[in-house]
Steps between C-alpha positions, in 0.01 A plus 500: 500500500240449220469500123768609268701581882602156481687529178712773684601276855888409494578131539481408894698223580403307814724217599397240767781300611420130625629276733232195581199773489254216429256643795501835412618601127180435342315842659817683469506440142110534445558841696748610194268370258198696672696836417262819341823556339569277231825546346681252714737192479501288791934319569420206675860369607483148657848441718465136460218424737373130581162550525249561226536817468588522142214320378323745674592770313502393178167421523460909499730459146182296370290777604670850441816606257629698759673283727835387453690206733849440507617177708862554703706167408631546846359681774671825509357630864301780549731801379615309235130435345412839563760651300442242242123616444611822464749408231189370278293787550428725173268799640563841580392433856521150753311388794683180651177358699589208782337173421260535822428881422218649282388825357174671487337525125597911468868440619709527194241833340558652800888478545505508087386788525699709768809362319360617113411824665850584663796420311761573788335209734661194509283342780111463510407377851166405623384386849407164661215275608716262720262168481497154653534139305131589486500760347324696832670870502722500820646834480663768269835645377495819373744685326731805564242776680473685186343493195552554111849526397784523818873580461654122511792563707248636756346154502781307486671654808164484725453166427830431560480636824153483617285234299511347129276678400557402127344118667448220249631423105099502477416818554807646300489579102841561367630671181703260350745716325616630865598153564773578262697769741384336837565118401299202580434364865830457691574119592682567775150537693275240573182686664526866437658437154162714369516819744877509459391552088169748604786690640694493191264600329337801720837674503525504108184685490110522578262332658121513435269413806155318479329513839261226366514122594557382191641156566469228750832374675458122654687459863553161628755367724702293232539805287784666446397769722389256753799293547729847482283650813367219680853206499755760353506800622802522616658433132248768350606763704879434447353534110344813583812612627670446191241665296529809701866481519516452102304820413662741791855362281364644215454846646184582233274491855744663714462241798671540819651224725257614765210441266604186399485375854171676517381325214595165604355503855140649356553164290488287798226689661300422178598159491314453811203686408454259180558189687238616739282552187613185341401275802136651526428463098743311325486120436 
């Protein structure tokens, strides 16, 4: 978007949440700051780390208006700084990017863009580069088979049942005003606490498909996703239960018992896969 376009772009709020991101943070931000669309605050939201990553960031305040930080007085845990960044948000649409995860230069114009041009969506979703602490590409996660915009609840029940297909916060842009009938993340998860609100979110309307790899997701063994498949696996599938459980209650996806055990043993099948993956590429 060019010219007198740019006076036209809705506020985009992206919101990096930060827990002793000293290593990383600096490219994720830059990778915000890099953004062909302009119109952008960046939510920094510090949960009390004790490295330097604060002084990190401000030194992008110095440089660039558009960066806010916040500093936790106490460390509020994952779900608790996540649903504190999106408390501070002001734009019409969020991206909540992972510390360790970036975003390639046309990422916001793209998904900006699917989201100004269809009012009913409530998801823009692009695919994955999965990379090393390198940055060397190691793979890819794409998104749900089709493309353009895709009945939610469609989504939401195959990836319930087959894959998450909605993957990452990184490669999700949210309206923010749907947040208002679907709630923030749910505390009561600690790993899947984002695909139980993709879910949410799906089944309250659209969701617009980007097969392009517009963002980079980091995998390392002491990530979050890491530690989940490679020392817990047994406690995320147990959460995966629940998740699945939770939404057949509801009744909006019509899921059966039968699926549910489906659902949960194609979850351990895939936990193996990834820890295969994870012992070949991540470090």
């Amino acid at each position: 978007m060019t010219g007198d376009k740019k006076i036209c772009q809705p506020l985009v709020s992206v919101c990096i949440p930060a827990y002793n991101s000293s290593a990383t943070i600096a490219e994720t931000i830059q990778s915000v700051l890099d953004q062909t669309y302009r119109n952008i605050e960046l939510v920094v939201v510090d949960d009390n780390s004790k490295d330097n990553t604060v002084s990190l960031v401000e030194r992008f305040i110095e440089k660039d208006g558009r960066v806010r930080l916040y500093r936790n007085e106490q460390n509020l845990g994952m779900s608790g700084n996540w649903n504190h960044c999106l408390e501070l948000c002001q734009g019409e649409y969020v991206k909540l990017i992972c510390a360790d995860d970036q975003i390639e230069p046309e990422a916001i114009e793209r998904e900006a863009k699917a989201m100004l041009e269809h009012p009913f969506v409530n998801l823009v979703e692009s695919d994955t580069r999965l990379v090393d602490v390198n940055g060397k590409t190691t793979g890819a996660f794409k998104r749900y088979y089709r493309s353009g915009v895709v009945n939610g609840k469609k989504v939401a029940k195959t990836s319930l049942m087959l894959n998450n297909f909605f993957g990452a916060p990184v490669n999700n842009l949210i309206r923010r005003s749907i947040l208002e009938r679907t709630g923030l993340f749910d505390t009561s998860f600690t790993y899947i606490l984002d695909f139980d609100m993709w879910v949410r979110i799906a089944c309250a309307g659209d969701v617009y498909i980007l097969h392009e790899p517009l963002n980079r997701f980091m995998v390392r063994n002491d990530s979050n996703t890491g530690v989940m498949i490679g020392q817990k696996r047994d406690v995320y599938v147990a959460e995966h239960r629940k998740l699945v459980e939770k939404h057949a209650a509801a009744g909006v996806l019509r899921i059966s018992k039968f699926e549910v055990e489906l659902s949960v043993l194609l979850r351990k099948l895939r936990n193996v896969m990834i820890g295969i993956y994870l012992r070949i590429f991540a470090k």
